[in-house]
C-alpha positions in Angstrom: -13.3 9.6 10.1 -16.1 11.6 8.4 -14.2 15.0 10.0 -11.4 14.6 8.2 -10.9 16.9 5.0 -10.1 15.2 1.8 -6.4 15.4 2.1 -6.2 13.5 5.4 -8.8 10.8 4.2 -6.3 10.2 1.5 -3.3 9.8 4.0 -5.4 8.0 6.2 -6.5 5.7 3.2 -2.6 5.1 2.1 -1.5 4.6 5.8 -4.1 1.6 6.2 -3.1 -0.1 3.2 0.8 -0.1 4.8 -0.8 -1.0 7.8 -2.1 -3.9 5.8 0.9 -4.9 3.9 2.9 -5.1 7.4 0.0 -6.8 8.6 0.1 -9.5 5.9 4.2 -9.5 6.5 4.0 -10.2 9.7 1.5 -13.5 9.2 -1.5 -12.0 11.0 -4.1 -12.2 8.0 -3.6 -13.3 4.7 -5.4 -11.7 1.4 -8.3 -11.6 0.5 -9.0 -9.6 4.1 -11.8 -6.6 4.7 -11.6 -5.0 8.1 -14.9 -4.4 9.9 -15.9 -0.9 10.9 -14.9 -1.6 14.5 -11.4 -2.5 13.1 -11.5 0.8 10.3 -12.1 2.8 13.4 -9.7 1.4 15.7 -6.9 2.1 12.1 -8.4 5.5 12.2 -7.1 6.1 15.7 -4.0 4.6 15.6 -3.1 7.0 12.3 -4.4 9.5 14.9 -2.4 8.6 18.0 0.7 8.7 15.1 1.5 4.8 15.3 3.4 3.4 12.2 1.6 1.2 9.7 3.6 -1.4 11.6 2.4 -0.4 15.2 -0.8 -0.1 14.0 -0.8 -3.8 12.5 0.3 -5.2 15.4 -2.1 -3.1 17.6 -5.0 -4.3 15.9 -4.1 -8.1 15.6 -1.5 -9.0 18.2 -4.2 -9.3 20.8 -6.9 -11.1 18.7 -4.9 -14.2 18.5 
């Protein structure tokens, strides 16, 4: 994440906060929530790969239940 430039941190930043809000839509955490750095980077590479906030929600969370 550190090689992005200051533009794509931001998008990064705003996707992973609609990641969060489908996350929290869908039932799979509920606020107050802090991802770990394992989970920050696996976000990071789903904004990469170009998955949805959605996708990316379910990505991280459908299989840890």
């Amino acid at each position: 994440m550190n090689d992005l430039s200051d533009v794509e941190q931001a998008k990064l930043f705003e996707w992973s906060r609609d990641a969060f809000d489908a996350a929290v839509a869908a039932g799979f955490v509920k606020p107050p929530w802090r991802p770990s750095p394992a989970m920050r980077e696996s976000l990071a590479g789903y904004y990469s790969a170009g998955l949805t906030p959605a996708e990316g929600a379910e990505a991280l969370f459908a299989t840890r239940q």
